[in-house]
VOTOR-759649 format. One record per residue (C-alpha): x, y negated, z. Coordinates in steps of 0.1 Angstrom, whole numbers. Example, Ala and Ser with C-alpha at 12.3 -4.5 7.8 and 13.67 -1.06 7.14 Angstrom:
REM residues 2
ATOM  123  45  78
ATOM  137  11  71
//
This chain:
REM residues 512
ATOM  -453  385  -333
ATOM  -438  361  -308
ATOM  -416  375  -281
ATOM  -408  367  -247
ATOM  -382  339  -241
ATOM  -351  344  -215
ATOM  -363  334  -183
ATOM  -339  308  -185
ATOM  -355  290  -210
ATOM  -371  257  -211
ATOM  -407  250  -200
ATOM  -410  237  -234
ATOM  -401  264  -247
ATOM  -419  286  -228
ATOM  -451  271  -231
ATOM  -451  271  -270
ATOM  -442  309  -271
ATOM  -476  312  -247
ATOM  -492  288  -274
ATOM  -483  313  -301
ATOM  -499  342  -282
ATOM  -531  327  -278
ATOM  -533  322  -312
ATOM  -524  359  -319
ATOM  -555  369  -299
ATOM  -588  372  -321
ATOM  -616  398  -321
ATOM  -605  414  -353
ATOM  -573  429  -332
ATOM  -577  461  -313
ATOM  -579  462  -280
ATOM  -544  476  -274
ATOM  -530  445  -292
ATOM  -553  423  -271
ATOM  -536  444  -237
ATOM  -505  439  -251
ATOM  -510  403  -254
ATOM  -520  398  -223
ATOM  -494  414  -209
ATOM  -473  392  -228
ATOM  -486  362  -215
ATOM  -490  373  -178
ATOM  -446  378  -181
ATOM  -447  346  -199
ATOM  -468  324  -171
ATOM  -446  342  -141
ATOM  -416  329  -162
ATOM  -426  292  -158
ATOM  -440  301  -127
ATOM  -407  307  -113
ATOM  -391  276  -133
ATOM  -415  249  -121
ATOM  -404  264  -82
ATOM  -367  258  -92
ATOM  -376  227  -105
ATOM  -394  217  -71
ATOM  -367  231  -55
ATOM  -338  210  -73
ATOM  -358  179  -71
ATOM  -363  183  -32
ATOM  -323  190  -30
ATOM  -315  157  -51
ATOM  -342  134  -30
ATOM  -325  147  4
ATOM  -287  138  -11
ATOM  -299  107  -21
ATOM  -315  100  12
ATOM  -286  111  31
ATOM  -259  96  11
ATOM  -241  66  27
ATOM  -259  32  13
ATOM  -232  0  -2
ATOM  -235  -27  12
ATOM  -223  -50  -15
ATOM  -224  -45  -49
ATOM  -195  -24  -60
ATOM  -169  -30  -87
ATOM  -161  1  -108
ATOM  -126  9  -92
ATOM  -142  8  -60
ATOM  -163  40  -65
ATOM  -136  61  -56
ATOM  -128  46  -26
ATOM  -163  47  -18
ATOM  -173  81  -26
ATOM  -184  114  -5
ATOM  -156  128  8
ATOM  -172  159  17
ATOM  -151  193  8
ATOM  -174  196  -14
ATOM  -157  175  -32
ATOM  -120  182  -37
ATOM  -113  165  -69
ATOM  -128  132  -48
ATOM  -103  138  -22
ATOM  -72  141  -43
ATOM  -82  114  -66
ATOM  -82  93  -34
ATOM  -51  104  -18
ATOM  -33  98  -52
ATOM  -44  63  -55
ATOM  -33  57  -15
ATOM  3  72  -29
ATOM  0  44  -55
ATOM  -8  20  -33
ATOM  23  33  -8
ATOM  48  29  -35
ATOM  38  -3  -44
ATOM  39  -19  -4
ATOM  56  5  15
ATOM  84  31  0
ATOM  90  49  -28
ATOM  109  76  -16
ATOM  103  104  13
ATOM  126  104  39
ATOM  122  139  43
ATOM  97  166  30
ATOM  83  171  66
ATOM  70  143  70
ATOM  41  163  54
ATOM  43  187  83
ATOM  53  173  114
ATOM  34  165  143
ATOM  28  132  153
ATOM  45  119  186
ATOM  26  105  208
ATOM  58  87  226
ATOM  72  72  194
ATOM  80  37  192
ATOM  83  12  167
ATOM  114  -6  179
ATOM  136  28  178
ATOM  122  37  143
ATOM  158  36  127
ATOM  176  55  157
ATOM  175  89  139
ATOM  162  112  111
ATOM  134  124  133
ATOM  124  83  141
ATOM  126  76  108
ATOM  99  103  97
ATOM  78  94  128
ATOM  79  57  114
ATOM  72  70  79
ATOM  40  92  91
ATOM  24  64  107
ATOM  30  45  70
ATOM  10  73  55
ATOM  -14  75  78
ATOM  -22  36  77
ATOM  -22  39  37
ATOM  -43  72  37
ATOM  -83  63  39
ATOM  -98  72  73
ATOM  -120  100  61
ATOM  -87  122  52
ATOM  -63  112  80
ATOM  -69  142  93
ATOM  -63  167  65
ATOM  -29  153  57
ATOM  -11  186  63
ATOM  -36  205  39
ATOM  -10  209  9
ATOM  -31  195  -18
ATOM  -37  165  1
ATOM  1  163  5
ATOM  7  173  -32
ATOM  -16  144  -44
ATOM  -6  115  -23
ATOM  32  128  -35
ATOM  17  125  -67
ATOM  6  89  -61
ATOM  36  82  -51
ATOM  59  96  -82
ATOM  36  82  -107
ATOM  38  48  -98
ATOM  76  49  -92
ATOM  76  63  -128
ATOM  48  33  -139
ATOM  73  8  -123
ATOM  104  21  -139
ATOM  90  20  -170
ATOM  70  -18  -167
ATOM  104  -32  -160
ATOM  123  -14  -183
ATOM  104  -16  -208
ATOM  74  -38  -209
ATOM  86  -66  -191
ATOM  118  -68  -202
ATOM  115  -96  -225
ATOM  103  -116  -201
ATOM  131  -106  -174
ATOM  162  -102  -196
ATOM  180  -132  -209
ATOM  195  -114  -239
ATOM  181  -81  -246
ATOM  210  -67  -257
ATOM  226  -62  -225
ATOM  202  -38  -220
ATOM  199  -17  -251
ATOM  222  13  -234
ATOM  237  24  -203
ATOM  272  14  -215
ATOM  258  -22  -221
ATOM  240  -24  -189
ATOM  269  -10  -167
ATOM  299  -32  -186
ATOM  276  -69  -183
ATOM  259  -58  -145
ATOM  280  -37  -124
ATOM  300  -60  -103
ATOM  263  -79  -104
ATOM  243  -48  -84
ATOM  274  -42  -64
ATOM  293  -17  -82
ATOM  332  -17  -96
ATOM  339  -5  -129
ATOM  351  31  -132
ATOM  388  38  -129
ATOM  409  63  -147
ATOM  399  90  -121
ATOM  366  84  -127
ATOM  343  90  -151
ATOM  327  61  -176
ATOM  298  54  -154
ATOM  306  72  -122
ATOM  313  37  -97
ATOM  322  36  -59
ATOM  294  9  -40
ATOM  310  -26  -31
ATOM  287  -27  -4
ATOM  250  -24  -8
ATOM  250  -54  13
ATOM  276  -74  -12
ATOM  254  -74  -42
ATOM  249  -111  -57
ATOM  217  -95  -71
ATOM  203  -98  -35
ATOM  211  -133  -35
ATOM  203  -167  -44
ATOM  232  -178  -35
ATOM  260  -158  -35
ATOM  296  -173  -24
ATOM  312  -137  -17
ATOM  298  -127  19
ATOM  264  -117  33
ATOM  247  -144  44
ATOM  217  -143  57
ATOM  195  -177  49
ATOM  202  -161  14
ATOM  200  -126  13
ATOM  171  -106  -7
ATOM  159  -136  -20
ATOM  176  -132  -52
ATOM  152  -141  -84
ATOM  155  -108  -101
ATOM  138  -90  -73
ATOM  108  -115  -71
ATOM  103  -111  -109
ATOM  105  -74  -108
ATOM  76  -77  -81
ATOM  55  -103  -102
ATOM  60  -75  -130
ATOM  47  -47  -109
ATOM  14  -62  -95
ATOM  7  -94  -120
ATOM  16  -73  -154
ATOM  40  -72  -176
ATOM  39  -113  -179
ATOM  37  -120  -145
ATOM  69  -129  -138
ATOM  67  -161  -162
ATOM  68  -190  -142
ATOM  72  -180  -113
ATOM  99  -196  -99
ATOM  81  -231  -108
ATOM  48  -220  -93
ATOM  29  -213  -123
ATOM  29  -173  -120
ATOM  -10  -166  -113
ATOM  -33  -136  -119
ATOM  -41  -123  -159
ATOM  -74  -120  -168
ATOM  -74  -85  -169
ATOM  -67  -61  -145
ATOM  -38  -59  -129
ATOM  -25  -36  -98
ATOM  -27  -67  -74
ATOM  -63  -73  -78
ATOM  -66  -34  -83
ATOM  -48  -31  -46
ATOM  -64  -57  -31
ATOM  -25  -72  -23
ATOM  -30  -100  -7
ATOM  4  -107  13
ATOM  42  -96  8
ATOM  50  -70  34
ATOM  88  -57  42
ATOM  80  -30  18
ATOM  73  -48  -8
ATOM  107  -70  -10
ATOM  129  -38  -6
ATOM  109  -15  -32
ATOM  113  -49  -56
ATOM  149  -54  -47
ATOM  156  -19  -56
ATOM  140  -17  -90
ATOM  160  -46  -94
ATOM  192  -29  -93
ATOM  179  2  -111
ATOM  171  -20  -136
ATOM  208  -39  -144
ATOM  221  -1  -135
ATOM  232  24  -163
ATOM  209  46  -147
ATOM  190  61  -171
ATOM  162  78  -153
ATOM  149  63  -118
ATOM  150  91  -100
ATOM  164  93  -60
ATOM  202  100  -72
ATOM  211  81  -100
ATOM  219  106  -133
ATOM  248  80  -138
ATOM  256  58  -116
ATOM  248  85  -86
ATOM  233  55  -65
ATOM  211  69  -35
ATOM  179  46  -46
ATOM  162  59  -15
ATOM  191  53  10
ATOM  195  18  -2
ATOM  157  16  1
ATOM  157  27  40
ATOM  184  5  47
ATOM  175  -25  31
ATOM  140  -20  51
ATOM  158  -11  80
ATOM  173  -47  78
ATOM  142  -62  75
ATOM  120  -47  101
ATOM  148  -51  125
ATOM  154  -82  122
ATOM  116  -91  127
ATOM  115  -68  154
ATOM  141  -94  172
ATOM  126  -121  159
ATOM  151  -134  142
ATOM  147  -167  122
ATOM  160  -154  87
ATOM  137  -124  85
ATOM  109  -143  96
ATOM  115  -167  69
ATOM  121  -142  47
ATOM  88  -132  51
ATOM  79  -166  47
ATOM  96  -174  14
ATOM  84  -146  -2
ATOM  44  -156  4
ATOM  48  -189  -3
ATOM  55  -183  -40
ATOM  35  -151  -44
ATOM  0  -168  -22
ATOM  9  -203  -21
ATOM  -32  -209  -22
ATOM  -38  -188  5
ATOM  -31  -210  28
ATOM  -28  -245  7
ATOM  7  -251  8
ATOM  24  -250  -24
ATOM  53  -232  -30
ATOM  93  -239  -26
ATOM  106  -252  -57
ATOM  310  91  -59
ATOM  283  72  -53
ATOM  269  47  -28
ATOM  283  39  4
ATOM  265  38  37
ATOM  265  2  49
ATOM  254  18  83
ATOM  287  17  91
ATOM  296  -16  82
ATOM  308  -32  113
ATOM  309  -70  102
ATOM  277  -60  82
ATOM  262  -53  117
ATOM  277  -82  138
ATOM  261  -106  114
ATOM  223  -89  117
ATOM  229  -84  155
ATOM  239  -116  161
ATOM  213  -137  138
ATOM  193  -168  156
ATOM  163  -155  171
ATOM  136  -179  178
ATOM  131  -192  219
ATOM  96  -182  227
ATOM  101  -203  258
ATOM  110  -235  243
ATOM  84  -263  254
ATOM  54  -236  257
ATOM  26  -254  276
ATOM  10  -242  305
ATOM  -27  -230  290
ATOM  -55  -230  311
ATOM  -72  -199  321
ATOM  -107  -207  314
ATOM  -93  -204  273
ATOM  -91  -172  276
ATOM  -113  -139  276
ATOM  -104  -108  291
ATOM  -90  -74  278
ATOM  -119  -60  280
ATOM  -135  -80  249
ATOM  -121  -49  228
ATOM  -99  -17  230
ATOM  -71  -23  224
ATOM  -56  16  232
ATOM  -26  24  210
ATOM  -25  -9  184
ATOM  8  -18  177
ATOM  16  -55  175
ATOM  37  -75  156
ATOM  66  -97  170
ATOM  54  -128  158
ATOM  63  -164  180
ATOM  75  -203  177
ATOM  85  -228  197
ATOM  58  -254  197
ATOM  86  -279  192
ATOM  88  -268  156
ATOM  55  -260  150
ATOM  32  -284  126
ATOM  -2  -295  127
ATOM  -1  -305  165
ATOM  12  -275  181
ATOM  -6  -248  159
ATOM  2  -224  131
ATOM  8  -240  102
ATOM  -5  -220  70
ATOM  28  -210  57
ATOM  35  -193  99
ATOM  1  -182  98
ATOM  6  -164  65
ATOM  37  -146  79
ATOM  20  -134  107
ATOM  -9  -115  82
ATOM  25  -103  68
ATOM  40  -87  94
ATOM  8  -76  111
ATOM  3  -56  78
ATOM  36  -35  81
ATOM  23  -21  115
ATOM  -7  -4  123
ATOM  -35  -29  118
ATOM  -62  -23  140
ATOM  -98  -11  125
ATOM  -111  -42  127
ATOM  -91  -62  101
ATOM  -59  -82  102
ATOM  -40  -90  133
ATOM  -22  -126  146
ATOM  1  -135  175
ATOM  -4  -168  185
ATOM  18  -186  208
ATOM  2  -202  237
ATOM  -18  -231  223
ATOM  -28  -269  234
ATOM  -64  -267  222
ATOM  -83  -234  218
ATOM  -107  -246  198
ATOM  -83  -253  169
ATOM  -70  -220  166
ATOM  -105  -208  163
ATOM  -107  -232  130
ATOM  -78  -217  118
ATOM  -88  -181  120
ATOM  -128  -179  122
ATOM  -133  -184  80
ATOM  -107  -156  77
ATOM  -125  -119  66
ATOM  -123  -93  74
ATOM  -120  -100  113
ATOM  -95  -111  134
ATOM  -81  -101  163
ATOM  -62  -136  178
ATOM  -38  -127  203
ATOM  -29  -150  232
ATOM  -4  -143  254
ATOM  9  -167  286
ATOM  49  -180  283
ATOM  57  -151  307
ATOM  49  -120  278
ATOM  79  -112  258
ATOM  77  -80  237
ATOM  91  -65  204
ATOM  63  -39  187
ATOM  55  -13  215
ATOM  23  1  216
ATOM  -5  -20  238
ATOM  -8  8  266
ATOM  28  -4  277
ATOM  13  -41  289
ATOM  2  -56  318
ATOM  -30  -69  309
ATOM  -32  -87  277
ATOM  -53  -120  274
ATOM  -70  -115  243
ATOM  -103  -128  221
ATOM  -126  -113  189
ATOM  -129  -137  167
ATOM  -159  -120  140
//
C-alpha cells in the first residue's frame, strides 16, 4: 500500500502517491480499508494544500524583490555586477566582494601600504586640510582616510569601521600588491629585463642594480645584502636622465617605472612599445579596462616607481620591510607621493608636467595629442633635497590674465559646492595654446589632479584660468561624460586645495 510522503515533498510527488490511493479504493475492500484510505488521502491533500500556499507565498516574495530592486540603466558588462549589486546586509558576501575590489583598485592608483592601522578606526576631522596632509602622523592618516573613502563605493562609506569591511578592503589591497609583485617579477619580465640573467637570484639582482635603485654594496660590517640608502632621492632608476643630482625636469620619469605601470594595468605585454607610442590595450581583459583607469594620478607614478626598485632589489618577497635589502617600501612610497602632491599643491611647473608626461604616453588619444617621443634613509631630512622642491618654479597665475566679463559667468548657487576639495590647477594665458584655452595635454592634467582629491558626485572636476571666450571652453568640456563641473575663477582667487567653505564666493557653471 502506498504511504504518505514527507510533507516536504514535491507536488509531483505528492499528487501521484494520491493517484495510487484512488486506485487502491474499489468495492471489494472493506470498509475499514476504504476509511483508512480516505484518511490517507485527506493527510495527503492538506500536504499539497500547505505546499501550493508556500508556493504562493515564495512567488509573491520574489515578484516584490524584483519590483523593488534598483533597475540598470545600461546594459551591464559582467564585472559590473558586483559593483551594481544590493548592498543590503543581507548581503555580506556582496559587501566584502566590493570592498575587496575598491582595495584592488586603491593599490593600483592610490597606495599600497597603510600608513597606520587606525586609519581603520579614526574619526574623520572635519578641520583637516589638504595642504598640511604631510605635517604629521595624524595628517597623514586623515589624508589617507579620505583616499579610502573616495575609493570605497558610496553605499559602504559608512560601515568602514565595521572590521570585515576593514579586513576585506585590506584584503584588496594585499592581493594586488601580491598580483603586482608577482606580474613584474615574473610574467613580465621578459619583456622588462634586458638579460634575464641579472635576475635569476638576489645575489645577481643586488651585484648588477644596487648602485642603480640607490643602494651601496655591503661592506665588511655588513651582511651580503644588508645596504645603507644613497638617498631615495639619488636613485638613477627615478630618472631619465641622471648626471649625479636630483633634478627635477627629470626626476620619476625614469622608463623602468612607466613599464612596470604598463605591466600592471595593460598585462604582462603591455609595456612593449611603449616608449615609441605603440603600447595600447590587449584584447582581453586587462586591470585598466577592468578599473575603468582612465588618467595617471600621483598614486599611480609612486606605486610604479616603487615596484620598480623592488624589482632590480634582492628583495625577495615584496613585503613593507624588505627580507633583504630591509628597504621601507612604504616609507619611500609616502615620500615619493609626498613630493608629488606638494609640489602640485604649489603649483610648481615640474610636477605639473609630471603629471603631464606621464598621460601623454599612457592616453595620448584622449585628448588627440600624440605622445613625447640598516636600511633606508629618511630623505625627510635632506636639506638640499628640500631646498630644491621648495624652491622649484611655480607657474604666475597672474601673468597676462584678461579681465572676463561678468555676464560669462553663473552664480554659486548653480550647485553645492559644501566641502569639495579642488585641485591647484592654473596657466598663464601667455603659454597657453589654442587661443588662450586648455590645450588637451593641460586639460588632461587637470582630470589628473582633480582625480587625486575628492571628486565631487557629479563626475570629474577642471580649474580653468580666466578665459577670452566662454563659449570655447564649453566645446572643450561639454562632450566630456560623466559631467563636469568647470571652474572659473577672476585673476584675484589664488588658492592651494582647501576645502570650498573657506572661499568668498566662487563663480562657477554645470556643464551636464
Amino acid at each position: 500500500m502506498p504511504t504518505l510522503s514527507s510533507p516536504l515533498s514535491s507536488p509531483t510527488s505528492t499528487f501521484d502517491d494520491i493517484l495510487k490511493l484512488t486506485q487502491d479504493m474499489s468495492p471489494s475492500k472493506s470498509p475499514r480499508h476504504i476509511q483508512k484510505i480516505r484518511r490517507q488521502l485527506q493527510a495527503q491533500s492538506n500536504v499539497m494544500r500547505e505546499e501550493m500556499e508556500n508556493l504562493k507565498r515564495r512567488y509573491s516574495d520574489l515578484e516584490n524583490q524584483v519590483q523593488t530592486a534598483p533597475k540598470a540603466t545600461k546594459r551591464r558588462r559582467r564585472g559590473d555586477r558586483a559593483r551594481e549589486a544590493d548592498t543590503s546586509e543581507l548581503a555580506p558576501e556582496i559587501l566584502e566582494a566590493r570592498a575587496r575590489e575598491a582595495g584592488r583598485r586603491f593599490a593600483l592608483t592610490k597606495a599600497m601600504f597603510i600608513v597606520d592601522e587606525t586609519v581603520w578606526t579614526v574619526e574623520e576631522d572635519d578641520d583637516f586640510d589638504f595642504a598640511n596632509e604631510f605635517v604629521s602622523l595624524d595628517t597623514q592618516i586623515q589624508g589617507q582616510l579620505r583616499d579610502i573613502l573616495d575609493a570605497l563605493p558610496d553605499d559602504i562609506k559608512s560601515k568602514r569601521k565595521q572590521e570585515w569591511i576593514a579586513k576585506s578592503f585590506g584584503d584588496g589591497i594585499l592581493g594586488q600588491r601580491s598580483s603586482s609583485a608577482h606580474r613584474i617579477r615574473v610574467q613580465a619580465l621578459p619583456v622588462l629585463a634586458d638579460n634575464m640573467a641579472d635576475f635569476d637570484t638576489s645575489a645577481s639582482r643586488f651585484e648588477k642594480f644596487a648602485t642603480f635603485i640607490g643602494h651601496q654594496k655591503a661592506t665588511e660590517q655588513r651582511s651580503a645584502y644588508c645596504t645603507i640608502s644613497i638617498n631615495s632621492l639619488k636613485a638613477p632608476i627615478l630618472y631619465d636622465e641622471w648626471d649625479g643630482k636630483i633634478d627635477l625636469n627629470h626626476i620619476f620619469r625614469g622608463p623602468m617605472p612607466l613599464k612596470v605601470c604598463a605591466s600592471l594595468i595593460r598585462g604582462a605585454r603591455g609595456a612593449v612599445g611603449l616608449l615609441e607610442g605603440r603600447s595600447k590595450l590587449p584584447q582581453g581583459k586587462c586591470l585598466q579596462s577592468q578599473y575603468k583607469i582612465k588618467c595617471v594620478t600621483p598614486g599611480t607614478i609612486t606605486i610604479s616607481t616603487v615596484l620598480a626598485i623592488y624589482l632590480h632589489s634582492a628583495d625577495t618577497q615584496f613585503v613593507e620591510i624588505g627580507d633583504e635589502t630591509t628597504i621601507d617600501y612604504g616609507k619611500r612610497e609616502r615620500q615619493y607621493r609626498k613630493r608629488i602632491i606638494e609640489g602640485l599643491q604649489k603649483r610648481q611647473t615640474w610636477a605639473r608636467e609630471l603629471l603631464a608626461y606621464w598621460n601623454s604616453i599612457f592616453f595620448p588619444n584622449a585628448d588627440g595629442e600624440a605622445p613625447n617621443h640598516a636600511g633606508d634613509q629618511d630623505d625627510a631630512n635632506d636639506a638640499d633635497a628640500d631646498d630644491i622642491f621648495d624652491n622649484a618654479q611655480t607657474d604666475d597665475i597672474y601673468d597676462n590674465a584678461p579681465v572676463v566679463p561678468n555676464e560669462f559667468f553663473f552664480s554659486e548657487s548653480a550647485f553645492p559646492l559644501a566641502n569639495v576639495p579642488v585641485p591647484a590647477l592654473y596657466y598663464p594665458i601667455s603659454s597657453i595654446s589654442n587661443g588662450g584655452y586648455l590645450s588637451p595635454a593641460q586639460y588632461t592634467a587637470a582630470l589628473s589632479i582633480a582625480s587625486h582629491g575628492r571628486p565631487p558626485s557629479l563626475g570629474l572636476l577642471i580649474c580653468l584660468q580666466p578665459i577670452f571666450d566662454y563659449t570655447a571652453a564649453l566645446s572643450i568640456t561639454s562632450h566630456r561624460r560623466p559631467p563636469i563641473l568647470l571652474i572659473c575663477l577672476p585673476p584675484i582667487f589664488d588658492f592651494g586645495l582647501p576645502p570650498w567653505r573657506s572661499f568668498p564666493a566662487p563663480l562657477t557653471a554645470i556643464i551636464d
